[in-house]
C-alpha positions in Angstrom: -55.1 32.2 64.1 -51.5 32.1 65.6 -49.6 33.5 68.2 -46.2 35.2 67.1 -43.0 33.9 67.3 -42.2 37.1 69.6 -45.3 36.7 71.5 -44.1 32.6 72.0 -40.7 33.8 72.8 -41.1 35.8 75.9 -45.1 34.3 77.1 -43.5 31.4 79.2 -42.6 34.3 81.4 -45.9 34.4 83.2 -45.2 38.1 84.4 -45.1 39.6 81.0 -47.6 41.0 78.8 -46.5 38.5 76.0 -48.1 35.8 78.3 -51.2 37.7 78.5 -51.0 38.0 74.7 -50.6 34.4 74.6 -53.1 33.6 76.9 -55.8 36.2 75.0 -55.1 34.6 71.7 -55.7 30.9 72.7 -58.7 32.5 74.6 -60.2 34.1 72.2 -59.6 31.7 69.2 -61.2 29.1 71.2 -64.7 31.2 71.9 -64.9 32.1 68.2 -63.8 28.6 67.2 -60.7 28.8 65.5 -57.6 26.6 65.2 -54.7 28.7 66.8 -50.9 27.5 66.3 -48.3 28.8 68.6 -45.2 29.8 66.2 -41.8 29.8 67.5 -41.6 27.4 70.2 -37.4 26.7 70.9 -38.2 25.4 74.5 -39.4 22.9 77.4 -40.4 25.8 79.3 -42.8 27.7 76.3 -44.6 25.0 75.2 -45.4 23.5 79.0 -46.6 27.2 79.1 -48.9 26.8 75.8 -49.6 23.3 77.4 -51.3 25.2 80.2 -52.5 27.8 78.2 -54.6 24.7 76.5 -52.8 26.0 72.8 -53.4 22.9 71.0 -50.8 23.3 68.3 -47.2 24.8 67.7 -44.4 24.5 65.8 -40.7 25.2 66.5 -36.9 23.9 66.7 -38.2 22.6 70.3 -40.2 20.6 67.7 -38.6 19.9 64.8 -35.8 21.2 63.2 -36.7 22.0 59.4 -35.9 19.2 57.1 -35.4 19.1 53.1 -38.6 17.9 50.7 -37.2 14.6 50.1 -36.9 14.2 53.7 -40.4 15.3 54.2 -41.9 12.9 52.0 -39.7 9.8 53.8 -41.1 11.2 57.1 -44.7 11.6 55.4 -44.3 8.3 53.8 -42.7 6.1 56.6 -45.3 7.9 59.3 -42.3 8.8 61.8 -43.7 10.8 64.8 -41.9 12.7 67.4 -42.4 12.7 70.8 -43.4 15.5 72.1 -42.4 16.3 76.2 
């Protein structure tokens, strides 16, 4: 299950109905025992919000910026991690 890139976008404003969207997807994937993946994630602000949300996953340009195949496998193959704040 994942949460939209629109949905991650906007849900870090805790006002909006995006963030209840958010909020009801992490929710609900976690009572029927489902991995959920946040999509779209381009800031510091979103994914503290997912963070609270207790979203265990996302991806993003806040992230990782997408990289070539060859590059991939030297990442997969040298075991490089990210920090993630």
């Amino acid at each position: 299950m994942s949460t939209s890139r629109a949905t991650t976008r906007t849900a870090a404003r805790t006002r909006t109905r995006s963030a209840r969207h958010a909020g009801a997807i992490v929710a609900m994937a976690s009572a029927l025992e489902l991995e959920v993946t946040a999509e779209g994630v381009e800031t510091k602000e979103q994914l503290r919000h997912l963070k609270r949300l207790h979203c265990p996953r996302a991806q993003g340009f806040h992230l990782a910026r997408p990289i070539s195949a060859p590059a991939m496998n030297r990442l997969i193959t040298n075991a490089k991690r990210w920090p993630v704040d």
